[in-house]
ROSE-4610 file (N, C-alpha, C; in Angstrom, 1 decimal, always signed):
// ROSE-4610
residu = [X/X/X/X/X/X/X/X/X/X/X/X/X/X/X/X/X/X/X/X/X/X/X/X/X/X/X/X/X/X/X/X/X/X/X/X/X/X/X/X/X/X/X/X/X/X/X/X/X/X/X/X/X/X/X/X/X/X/X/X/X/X/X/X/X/X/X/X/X/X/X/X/X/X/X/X/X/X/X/X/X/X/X/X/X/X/X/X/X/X/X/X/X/X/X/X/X/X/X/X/X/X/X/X/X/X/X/X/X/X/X/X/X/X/X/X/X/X/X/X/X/X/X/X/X/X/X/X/X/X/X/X/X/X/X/X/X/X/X/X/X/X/X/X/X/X/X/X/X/X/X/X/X/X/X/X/X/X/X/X/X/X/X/X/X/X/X/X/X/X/X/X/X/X/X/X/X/X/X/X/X/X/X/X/X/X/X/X/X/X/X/X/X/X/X/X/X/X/X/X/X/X/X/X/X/X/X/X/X/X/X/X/X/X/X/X/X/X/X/X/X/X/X/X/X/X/X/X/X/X/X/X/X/X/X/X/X/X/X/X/X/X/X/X/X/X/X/X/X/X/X/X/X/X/X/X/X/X/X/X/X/X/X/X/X/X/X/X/X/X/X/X/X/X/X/X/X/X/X/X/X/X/X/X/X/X/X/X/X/X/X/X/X/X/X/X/X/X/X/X/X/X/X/X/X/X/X/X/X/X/X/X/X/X/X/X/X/X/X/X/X/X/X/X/X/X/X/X/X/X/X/X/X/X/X/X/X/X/X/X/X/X/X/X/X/X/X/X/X/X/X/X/X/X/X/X/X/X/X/X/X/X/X/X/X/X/X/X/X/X/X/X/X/X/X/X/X/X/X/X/X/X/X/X/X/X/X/X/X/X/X/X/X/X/X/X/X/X/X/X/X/X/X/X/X/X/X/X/X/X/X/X/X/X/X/X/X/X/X/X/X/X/X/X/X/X/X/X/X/X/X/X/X/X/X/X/X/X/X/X/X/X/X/X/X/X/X/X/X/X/X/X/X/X/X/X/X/X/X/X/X/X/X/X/X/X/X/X/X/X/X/X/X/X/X/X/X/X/X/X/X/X/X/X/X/X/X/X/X/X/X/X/X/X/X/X/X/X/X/X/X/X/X/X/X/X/X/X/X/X/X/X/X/X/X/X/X/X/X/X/X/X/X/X/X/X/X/X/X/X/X/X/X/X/X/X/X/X/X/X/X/X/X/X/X/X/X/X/X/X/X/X/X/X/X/X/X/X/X/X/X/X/X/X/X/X/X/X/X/X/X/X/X/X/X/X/X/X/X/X/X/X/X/X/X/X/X/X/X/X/X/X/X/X/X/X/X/X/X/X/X/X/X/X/X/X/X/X/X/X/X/X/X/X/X/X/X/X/X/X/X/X/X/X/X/X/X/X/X/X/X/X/X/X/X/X/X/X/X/X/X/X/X/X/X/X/X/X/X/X/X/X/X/X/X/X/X/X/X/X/X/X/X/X/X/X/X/X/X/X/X/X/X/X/X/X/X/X/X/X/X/X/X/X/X/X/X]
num = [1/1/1/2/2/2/3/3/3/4/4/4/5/5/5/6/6/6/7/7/7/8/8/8/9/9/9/10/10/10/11/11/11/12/12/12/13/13/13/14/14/14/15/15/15/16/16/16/17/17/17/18/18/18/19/19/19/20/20/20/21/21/21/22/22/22/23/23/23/24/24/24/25/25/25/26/26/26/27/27/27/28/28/28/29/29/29/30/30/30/31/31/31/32/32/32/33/33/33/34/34/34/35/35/35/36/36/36/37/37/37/38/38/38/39/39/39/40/40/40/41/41/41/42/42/42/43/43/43/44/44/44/45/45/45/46/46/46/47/47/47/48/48/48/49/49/49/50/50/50/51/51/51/52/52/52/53/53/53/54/54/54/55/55/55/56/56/56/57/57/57/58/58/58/59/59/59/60/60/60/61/61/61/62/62/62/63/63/63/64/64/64/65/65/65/66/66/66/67/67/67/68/68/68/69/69/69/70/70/70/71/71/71/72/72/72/73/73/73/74/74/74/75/75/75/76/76/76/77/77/77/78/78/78/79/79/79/80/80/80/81/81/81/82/82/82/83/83/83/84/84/84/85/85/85/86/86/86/87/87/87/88/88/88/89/89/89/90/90/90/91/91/91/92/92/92/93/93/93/94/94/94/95/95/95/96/96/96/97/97/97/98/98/98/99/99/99/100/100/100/101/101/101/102/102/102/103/103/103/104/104/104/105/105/105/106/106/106/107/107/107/108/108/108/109/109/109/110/110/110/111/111/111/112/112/112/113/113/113/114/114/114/115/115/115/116/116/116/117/117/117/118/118/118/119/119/119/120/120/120/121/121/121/122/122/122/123/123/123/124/124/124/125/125/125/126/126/126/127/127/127/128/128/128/129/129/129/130/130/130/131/131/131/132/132/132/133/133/133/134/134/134/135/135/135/136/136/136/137/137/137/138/138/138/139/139/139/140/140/140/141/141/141/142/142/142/143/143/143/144/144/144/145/145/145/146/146/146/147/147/147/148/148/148/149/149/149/150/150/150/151/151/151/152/152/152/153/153/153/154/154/154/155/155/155/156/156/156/157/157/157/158/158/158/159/159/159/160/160/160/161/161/161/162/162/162/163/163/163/164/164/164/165/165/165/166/166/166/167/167/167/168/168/168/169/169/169/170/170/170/171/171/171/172/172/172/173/173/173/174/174/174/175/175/175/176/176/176/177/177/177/178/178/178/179/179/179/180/180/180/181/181/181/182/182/182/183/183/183/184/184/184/185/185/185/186/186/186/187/187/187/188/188/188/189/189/189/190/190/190/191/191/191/192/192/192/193/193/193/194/194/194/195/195/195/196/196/196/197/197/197/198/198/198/199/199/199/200/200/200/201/201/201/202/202/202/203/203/203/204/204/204/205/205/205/206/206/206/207/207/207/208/208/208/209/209/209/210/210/210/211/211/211/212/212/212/213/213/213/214/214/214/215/215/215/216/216/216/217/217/217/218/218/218/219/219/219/220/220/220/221/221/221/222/222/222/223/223/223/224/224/224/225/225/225/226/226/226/227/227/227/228/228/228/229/229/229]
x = [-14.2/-13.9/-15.0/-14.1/-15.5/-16.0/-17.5/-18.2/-18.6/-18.6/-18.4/-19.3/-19.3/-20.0/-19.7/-19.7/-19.1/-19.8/-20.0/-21.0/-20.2/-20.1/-19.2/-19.8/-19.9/-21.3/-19.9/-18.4/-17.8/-17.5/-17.9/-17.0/-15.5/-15.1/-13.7/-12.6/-13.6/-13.0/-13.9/-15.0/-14.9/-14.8/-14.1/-13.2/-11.8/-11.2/-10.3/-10.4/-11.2/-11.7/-11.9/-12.6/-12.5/-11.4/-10.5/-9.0/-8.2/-8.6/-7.8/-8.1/-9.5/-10.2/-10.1/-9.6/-9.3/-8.2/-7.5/-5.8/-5.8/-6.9/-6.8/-7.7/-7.5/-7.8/-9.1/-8.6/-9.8/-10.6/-11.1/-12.5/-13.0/-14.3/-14.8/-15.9/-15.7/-16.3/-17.2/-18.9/-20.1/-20.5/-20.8/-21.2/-20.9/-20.6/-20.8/-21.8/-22.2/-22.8/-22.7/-23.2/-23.0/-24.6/-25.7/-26.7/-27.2/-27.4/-27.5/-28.4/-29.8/-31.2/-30.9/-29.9/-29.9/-29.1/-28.0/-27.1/-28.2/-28.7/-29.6/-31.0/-30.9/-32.1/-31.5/-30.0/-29.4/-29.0/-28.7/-28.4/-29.5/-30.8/-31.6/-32.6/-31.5/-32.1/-31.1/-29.5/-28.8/-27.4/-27.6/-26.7/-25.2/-24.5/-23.1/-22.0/-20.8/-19.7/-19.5/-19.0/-18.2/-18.7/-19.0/-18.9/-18.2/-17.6/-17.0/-17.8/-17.5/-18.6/-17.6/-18.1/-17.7/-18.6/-17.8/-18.9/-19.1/-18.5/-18.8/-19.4/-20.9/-21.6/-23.1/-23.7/-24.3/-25.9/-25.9/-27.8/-27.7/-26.6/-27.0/-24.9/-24.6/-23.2/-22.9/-22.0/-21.5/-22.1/-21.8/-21.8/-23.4/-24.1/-25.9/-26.1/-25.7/-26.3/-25.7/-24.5/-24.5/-25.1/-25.5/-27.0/-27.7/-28.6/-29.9/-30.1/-28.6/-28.3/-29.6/-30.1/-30.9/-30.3/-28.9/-28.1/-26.6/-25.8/-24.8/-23.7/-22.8/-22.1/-20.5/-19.6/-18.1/-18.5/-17.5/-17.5/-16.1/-15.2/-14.5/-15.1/-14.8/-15.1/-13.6/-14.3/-13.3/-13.6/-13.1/-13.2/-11.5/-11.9/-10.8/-10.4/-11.4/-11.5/-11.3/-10.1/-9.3/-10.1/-11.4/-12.0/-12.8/-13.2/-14.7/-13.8/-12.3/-12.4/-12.4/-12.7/-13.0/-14.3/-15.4/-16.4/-16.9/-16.4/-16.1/-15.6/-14.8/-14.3/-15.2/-16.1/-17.0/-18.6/-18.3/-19.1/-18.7/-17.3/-17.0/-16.5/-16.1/-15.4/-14.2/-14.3/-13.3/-12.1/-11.9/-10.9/-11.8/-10.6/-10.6/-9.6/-10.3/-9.1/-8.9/-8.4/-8.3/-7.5/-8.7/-8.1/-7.0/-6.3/-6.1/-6.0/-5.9/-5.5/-4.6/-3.6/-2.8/-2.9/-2.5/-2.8/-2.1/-1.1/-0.4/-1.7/-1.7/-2.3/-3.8/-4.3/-5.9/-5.5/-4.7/-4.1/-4.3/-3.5/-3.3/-4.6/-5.7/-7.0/-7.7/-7.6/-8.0/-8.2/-6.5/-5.9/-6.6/-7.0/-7.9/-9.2/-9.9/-11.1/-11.7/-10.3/-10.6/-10.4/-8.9/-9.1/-10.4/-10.7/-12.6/-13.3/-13.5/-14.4/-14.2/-13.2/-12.5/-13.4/-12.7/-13.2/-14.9/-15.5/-17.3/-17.9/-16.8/-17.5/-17.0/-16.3/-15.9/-16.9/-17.0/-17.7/-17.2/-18.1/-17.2/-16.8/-17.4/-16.7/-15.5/-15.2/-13.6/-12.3/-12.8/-11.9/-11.3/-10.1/-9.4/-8.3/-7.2/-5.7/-5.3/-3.8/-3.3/-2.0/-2.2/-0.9/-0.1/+1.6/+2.2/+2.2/+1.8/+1.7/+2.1/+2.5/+2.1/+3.2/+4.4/+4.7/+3.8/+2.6/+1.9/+1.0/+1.2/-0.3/-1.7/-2.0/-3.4/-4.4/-5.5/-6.5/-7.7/-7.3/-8.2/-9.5/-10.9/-11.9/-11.6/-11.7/-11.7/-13.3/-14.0/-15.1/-15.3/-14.6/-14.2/-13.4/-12.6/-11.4/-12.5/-11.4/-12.2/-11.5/-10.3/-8.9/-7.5/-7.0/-5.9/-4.8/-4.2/-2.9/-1.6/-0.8/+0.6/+1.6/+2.5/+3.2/+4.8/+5.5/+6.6/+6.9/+7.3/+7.4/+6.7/+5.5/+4.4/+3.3/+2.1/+0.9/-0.1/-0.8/-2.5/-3.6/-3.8/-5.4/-6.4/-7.3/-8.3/-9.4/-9.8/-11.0/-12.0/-13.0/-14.4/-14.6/-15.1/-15.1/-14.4/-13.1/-11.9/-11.0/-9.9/-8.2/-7.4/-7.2/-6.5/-4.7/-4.7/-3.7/-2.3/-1.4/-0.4/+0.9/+1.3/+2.3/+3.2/+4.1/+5.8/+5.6/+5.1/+5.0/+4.4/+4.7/+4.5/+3.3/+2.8/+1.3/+1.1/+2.1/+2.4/+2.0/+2.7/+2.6/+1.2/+0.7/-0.4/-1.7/-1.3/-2.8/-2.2/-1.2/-1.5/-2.1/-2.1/-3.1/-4.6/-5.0/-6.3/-7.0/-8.3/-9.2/-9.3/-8.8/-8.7/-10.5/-11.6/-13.1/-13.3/-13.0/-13.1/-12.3/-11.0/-10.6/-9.4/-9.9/-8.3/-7.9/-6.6/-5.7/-5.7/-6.5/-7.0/-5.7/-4.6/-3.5/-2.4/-1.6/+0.1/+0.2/-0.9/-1.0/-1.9/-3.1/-4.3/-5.2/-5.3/-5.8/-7.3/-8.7/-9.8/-10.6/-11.5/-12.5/-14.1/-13.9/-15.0/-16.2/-16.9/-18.2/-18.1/-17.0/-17.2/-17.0/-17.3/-17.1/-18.4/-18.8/-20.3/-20.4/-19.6/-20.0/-18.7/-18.5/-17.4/-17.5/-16.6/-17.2/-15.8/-15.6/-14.9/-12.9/-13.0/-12.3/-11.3/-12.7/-12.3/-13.8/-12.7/-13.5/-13.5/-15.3/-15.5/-15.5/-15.5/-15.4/-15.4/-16.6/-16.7/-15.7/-16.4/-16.4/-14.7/-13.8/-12.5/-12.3/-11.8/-12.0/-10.8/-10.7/-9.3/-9.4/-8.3/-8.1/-7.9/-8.2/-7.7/-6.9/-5.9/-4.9/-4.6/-4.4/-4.0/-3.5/-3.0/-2.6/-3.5/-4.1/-4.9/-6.8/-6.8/-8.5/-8.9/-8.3/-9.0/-9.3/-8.6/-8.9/-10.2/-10.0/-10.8/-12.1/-12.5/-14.1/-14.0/-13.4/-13.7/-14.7/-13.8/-14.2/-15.8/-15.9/-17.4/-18.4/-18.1/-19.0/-19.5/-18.7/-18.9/-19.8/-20.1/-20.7/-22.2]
y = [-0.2/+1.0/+1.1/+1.6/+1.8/+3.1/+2.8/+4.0/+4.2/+5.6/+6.1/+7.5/+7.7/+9.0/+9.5/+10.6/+11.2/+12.3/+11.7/+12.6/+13.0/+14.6/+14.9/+16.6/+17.5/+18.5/+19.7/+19.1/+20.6/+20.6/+21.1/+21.3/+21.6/+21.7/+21.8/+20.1/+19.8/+18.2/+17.5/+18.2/+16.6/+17.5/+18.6/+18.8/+18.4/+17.9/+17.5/+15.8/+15.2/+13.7/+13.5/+14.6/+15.0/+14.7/+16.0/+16.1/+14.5/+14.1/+12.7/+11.7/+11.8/+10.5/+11.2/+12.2/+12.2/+11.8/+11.7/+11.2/+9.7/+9.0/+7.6/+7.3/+6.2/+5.6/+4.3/+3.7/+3.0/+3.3/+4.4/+5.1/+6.7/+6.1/+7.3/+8.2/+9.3/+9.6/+11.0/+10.0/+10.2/+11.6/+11.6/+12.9/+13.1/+14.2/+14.7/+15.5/+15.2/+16.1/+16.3/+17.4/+17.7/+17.9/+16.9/+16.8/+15.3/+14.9/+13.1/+12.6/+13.5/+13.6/+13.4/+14.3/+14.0/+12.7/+12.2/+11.6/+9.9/+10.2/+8.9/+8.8/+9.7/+9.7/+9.6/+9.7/+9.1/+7.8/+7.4/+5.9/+4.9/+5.5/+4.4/+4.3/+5.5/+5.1/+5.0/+5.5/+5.0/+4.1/+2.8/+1.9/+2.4/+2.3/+2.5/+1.7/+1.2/+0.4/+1.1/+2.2/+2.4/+4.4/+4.5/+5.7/+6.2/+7.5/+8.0/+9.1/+8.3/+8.9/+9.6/+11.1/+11.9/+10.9/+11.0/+10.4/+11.4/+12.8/+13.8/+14.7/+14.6/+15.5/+15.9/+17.5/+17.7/+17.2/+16.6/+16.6/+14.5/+13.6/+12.5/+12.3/+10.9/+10.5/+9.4/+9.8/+8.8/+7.4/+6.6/+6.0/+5.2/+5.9/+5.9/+6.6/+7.1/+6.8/+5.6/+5.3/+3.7/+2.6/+2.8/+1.7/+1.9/+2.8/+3.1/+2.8/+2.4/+2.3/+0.7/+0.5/-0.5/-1.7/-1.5/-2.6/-2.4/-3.6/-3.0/-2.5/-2.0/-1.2/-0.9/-0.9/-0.7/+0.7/+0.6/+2.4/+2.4/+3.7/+4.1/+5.5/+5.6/+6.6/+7.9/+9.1/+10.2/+11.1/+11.2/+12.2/+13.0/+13.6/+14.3/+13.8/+12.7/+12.4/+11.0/+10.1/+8.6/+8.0/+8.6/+7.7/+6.6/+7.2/+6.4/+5.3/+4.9/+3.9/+2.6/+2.5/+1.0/+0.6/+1.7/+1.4/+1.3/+2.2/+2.4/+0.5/+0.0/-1.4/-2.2/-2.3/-2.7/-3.5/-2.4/-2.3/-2.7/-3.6/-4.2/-3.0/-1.6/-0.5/-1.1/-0.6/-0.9/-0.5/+0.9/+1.5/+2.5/+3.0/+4.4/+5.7/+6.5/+7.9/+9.0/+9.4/+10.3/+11.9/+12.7/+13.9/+14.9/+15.6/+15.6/+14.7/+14.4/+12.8/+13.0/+12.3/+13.1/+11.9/+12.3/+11.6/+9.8/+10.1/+8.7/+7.7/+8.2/+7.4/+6.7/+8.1/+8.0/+6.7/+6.9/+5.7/+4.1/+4.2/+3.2/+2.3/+3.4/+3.0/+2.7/+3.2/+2.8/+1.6/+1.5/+0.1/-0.6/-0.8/-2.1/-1.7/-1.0/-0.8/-1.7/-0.9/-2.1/-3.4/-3.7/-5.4/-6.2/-5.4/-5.7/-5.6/-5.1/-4.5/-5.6/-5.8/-6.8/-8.7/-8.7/-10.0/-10.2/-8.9/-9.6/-9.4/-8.6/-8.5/-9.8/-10.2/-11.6/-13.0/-13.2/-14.7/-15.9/-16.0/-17.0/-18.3/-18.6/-19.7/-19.3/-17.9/-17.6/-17.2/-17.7/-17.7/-18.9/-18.6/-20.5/-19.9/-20.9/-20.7/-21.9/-21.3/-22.3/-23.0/-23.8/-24.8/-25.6/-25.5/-26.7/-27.6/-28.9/-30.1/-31.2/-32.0/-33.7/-33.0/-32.2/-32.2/-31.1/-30.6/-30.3/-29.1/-27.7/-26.9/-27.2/-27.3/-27.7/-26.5/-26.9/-25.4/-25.6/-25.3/-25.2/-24.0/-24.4/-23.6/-23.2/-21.7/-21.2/-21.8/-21.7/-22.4/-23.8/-24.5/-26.0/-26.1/-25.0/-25.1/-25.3/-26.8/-26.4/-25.5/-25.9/-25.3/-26.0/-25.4/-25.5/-25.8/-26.9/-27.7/-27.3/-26.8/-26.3/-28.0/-28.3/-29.1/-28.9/-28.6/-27.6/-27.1/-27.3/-27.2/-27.6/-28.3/-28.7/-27.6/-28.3/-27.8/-28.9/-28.9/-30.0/-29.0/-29.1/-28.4/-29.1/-29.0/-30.0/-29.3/-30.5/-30.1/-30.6/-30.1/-30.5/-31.2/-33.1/-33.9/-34.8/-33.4/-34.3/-34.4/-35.3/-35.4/-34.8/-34.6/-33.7/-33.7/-32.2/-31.9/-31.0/-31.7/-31.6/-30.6/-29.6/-28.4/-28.0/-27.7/-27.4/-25.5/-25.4/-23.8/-23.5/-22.1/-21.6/-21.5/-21.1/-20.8/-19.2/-18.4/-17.1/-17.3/-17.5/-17.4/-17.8/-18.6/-19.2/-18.1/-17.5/-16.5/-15.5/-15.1/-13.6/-13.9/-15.0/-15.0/-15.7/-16.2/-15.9/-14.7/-14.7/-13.4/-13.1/-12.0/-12.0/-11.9/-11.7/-11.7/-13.3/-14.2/-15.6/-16.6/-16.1/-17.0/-16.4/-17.3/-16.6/-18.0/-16.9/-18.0/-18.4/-19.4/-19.7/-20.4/-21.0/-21.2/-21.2/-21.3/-21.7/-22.6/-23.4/-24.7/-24.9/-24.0/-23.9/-22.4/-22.8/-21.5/-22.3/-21.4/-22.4/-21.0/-21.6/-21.4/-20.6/-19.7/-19.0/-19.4/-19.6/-19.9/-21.7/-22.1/-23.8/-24.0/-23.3/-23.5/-23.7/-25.1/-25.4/-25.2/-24.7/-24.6/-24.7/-23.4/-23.0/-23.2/-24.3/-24.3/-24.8/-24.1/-24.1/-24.3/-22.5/-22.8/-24.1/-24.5/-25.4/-25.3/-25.2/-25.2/-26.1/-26.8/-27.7/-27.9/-27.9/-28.3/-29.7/-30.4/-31.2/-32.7/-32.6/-33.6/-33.7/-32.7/-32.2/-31.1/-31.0/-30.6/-29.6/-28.2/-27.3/-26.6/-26.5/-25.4/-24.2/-23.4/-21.8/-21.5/-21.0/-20.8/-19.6/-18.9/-17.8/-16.9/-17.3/-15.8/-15.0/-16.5/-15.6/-15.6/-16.1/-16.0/-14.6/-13.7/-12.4/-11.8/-11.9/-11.7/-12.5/-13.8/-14.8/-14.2/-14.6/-13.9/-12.9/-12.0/-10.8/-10.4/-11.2/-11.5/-12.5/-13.0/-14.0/-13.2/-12.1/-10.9/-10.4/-10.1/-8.8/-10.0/-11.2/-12.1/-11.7]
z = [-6.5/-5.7/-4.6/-3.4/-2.0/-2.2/-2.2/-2.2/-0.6/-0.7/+0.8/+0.9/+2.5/+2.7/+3.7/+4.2/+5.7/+6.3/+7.4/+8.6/+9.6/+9.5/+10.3/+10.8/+12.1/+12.2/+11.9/+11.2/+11.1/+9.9/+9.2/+7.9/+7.4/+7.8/+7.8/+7.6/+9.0/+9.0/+7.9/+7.2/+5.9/+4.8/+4.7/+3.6/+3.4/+4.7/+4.9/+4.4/+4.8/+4.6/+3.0/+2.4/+0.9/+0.1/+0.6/+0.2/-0.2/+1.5/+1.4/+0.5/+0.5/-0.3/-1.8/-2.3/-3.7/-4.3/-3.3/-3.7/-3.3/-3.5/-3.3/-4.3/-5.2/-6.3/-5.7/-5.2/-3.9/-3.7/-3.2/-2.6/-3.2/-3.4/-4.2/-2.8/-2.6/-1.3/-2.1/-1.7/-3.1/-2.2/-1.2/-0.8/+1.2/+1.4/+2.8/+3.1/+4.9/+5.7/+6.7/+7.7/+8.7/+9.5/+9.1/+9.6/+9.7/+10.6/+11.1/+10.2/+10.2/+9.4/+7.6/+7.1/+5.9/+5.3/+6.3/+6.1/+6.1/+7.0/+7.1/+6.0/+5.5/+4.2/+3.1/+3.3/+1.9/+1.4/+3.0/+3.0/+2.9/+2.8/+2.9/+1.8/+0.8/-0.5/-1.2/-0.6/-1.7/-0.8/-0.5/+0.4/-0.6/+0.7/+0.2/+1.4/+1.3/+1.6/+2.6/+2.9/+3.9/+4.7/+5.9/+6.1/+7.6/+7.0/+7.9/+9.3/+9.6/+10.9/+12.8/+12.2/+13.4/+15.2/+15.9/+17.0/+18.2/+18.2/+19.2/+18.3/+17.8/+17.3/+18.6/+18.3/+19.1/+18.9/+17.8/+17.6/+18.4/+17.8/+18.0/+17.9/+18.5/+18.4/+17.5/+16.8/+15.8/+15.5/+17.2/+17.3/+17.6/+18.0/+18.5/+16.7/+16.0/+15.0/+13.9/+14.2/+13.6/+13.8/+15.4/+15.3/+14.8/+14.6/+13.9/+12.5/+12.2/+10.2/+10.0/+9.2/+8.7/+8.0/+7.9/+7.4/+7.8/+7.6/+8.4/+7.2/+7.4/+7.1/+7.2/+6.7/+7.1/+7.8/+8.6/+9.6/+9.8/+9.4/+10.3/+11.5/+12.4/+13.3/+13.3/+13.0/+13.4/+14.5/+15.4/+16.6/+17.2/+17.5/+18.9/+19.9/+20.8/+22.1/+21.5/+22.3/+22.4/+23.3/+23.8/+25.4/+24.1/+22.9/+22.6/+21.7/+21.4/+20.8/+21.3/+22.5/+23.3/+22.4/+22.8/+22.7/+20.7/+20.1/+18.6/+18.0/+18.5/+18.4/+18.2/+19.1/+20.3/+18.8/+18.1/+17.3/+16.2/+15.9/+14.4/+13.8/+14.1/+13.5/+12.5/+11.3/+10.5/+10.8/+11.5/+12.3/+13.1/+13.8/+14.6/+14.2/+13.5/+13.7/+14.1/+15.6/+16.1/+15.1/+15.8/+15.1/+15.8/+14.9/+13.7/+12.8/+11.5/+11.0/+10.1/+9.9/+8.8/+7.8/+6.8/+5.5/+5.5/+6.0/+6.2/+7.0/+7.9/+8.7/+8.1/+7.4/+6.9/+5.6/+4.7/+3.6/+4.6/+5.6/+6.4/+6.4/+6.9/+7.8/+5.9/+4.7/+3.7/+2.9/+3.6/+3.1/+3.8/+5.1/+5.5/+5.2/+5.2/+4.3/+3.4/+2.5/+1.2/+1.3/+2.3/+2.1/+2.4/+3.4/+4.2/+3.1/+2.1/+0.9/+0.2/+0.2/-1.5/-0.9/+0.3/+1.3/+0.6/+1.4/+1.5/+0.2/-1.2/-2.2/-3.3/-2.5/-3.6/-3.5/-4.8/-4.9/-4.3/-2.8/-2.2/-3.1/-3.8/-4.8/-5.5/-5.5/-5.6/-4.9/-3.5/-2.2/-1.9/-2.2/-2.5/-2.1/-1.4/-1.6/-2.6/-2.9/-3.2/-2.6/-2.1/-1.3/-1.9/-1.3/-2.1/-1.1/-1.5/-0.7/-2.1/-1.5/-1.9/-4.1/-3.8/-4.7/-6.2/-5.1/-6.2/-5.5/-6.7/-5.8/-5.7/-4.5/-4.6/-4.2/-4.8/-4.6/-3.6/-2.5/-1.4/-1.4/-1.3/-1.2/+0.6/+1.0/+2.3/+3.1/+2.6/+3.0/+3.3/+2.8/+3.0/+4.3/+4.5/+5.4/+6.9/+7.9/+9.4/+10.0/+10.4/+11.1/+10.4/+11.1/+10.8/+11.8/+11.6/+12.9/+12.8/+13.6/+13.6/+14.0/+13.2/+13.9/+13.3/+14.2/+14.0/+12.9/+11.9/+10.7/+9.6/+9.9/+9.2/+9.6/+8.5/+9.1/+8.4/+9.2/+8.6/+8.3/+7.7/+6.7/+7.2/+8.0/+8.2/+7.3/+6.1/+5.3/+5.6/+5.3/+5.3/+4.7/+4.7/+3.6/+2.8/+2.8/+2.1/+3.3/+2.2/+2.9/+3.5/+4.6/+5.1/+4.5/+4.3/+3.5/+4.2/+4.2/+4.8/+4.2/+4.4/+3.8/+4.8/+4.4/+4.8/+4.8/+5.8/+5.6/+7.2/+7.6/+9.1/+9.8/+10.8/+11.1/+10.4/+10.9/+10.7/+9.1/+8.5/+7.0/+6.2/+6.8/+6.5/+7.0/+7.7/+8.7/+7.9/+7.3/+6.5/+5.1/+4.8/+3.3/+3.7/+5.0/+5.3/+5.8/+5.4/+6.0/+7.4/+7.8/+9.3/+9.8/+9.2/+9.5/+9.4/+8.7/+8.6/+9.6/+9.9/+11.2/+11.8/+12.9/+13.6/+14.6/+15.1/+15.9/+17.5/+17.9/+19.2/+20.1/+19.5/+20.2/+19.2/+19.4/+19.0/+17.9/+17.8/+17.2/+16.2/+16.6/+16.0/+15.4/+14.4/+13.5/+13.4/+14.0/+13.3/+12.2/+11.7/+10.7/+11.8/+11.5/+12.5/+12.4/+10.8/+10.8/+11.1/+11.2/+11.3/+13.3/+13.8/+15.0/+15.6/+16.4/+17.0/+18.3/+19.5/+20.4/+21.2/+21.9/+22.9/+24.4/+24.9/+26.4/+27.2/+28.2/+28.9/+28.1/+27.4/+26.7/+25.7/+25.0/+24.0/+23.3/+22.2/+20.7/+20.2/+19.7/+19.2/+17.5/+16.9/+15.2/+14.7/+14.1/+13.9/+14.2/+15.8/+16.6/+17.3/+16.8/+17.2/+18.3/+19.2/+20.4/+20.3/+20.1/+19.8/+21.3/+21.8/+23.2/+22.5/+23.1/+23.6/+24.3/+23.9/+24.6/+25.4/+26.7/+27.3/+26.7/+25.9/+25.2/+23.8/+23.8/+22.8/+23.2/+24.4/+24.7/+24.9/+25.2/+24.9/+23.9/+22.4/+21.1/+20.8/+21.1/+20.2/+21.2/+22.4/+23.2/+22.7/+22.7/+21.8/+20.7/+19.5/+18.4/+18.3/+18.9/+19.4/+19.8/+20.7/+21.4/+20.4/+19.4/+18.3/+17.1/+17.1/+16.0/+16.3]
């Protein structure tokens, strides 16, 4: 379960944040405040997963006090004002929720919470897929993975070490059962492994001694996501 906390200077809005997080089985939401000072003397004696953080407050802003946190942190951000979620992003925001929030939506912004939660709290030696290839499922470690090759109706697994393993299955289908913080999709063709990536230059990504393009449609996501490392 995500343990959580919410800094918000109105009360009203984190009895509402309350309400919501009691009707979700997922997140246990340990305490609220409406003072930047106390919220930060709790956290730094008692670390917690995830906090919900107002960012138009008057003593300090949501956001200038999620820097100051001493470790990092899941955040979603709640405000009124749609100008600060460029910048809210900007910062690895787990979401953004503009107020009012209605319950649907807050569920929504939960659900990825947790999957983020479930990701960095798992024993990476228990992050494996399993692929049918070669007549047989095979159990692939995610951390072994370099990238991944689209070839129309195939796909190549490029592993680290071992044999590259070959499956009858889509790019699409394959990128919803990887971690969207662990890799993403740099062209049409190519899905790579974020932390296996050694050096980006002139739109092409290097990975062990394999040279991947970036494709126009997706070089704004991928610099993105590199900014924010």
């Amino acid at each position: 379960m995500i343990k959580a906390i919410a800094l918000d200077d109105e009360p009203p809005a984190l009895e509402i944040l309350q309400n919501f997080c009691d009707r979700i089985d997922t997140i246990d939401l340990l305490k609220t405040f409406t003072k930047s000072e106390d919220a930060l003397k709790y956290l730094k004696k008692y670390p917690v997963d995830l906090l919900f953080l107002d960012i138009n407050m008057p003593a300090i802003s949501g956001i200038d006090f999620y820097k100051k946190l001493p470790r990092k942190t899941m955040v979603i951000f709640t405000t009124a004002y749609s100008d600060y979620a460029v910048e809210g992003f900007t910062l690895s925001a787990t979401d953004y929720l503009l107020k009012p929030i209605s319950f649907a939506r807050f569920e929504q912004s939960i659900e990825k919470a947790f999957a983020q939660w479930k990701t960095q709290n798992q024993d990476p030696e228990q992050q494996y897929l399993f692929i049918r290839a070669d007549y047989s499922l095979i159990k692939i470690l995610l951390s072994d993975i370099l990238f991944i090759e689209g070839l129309d109706d195939y796909l190549k697994i490029h592993i680290q070490n071992q044999k590259t393993i070959v499956a009858r299955m889509t790019m699409k289908a394959l990128l919803q059962k990887l971690p969207e913080t662990e890799f993403i999709r740099v062209h049409r063709s190519f899905i790579v492994s974020i932390s296996k990536i050694e050096k980006v230059r002139n739109k092409i990504v290097y990975i062990s001694e394999e040279e991947i393009p970036v494709s126009a449609s997706y070089e704004t996501t991928f610099f993105a996501l590199l900014n924010k490392q």
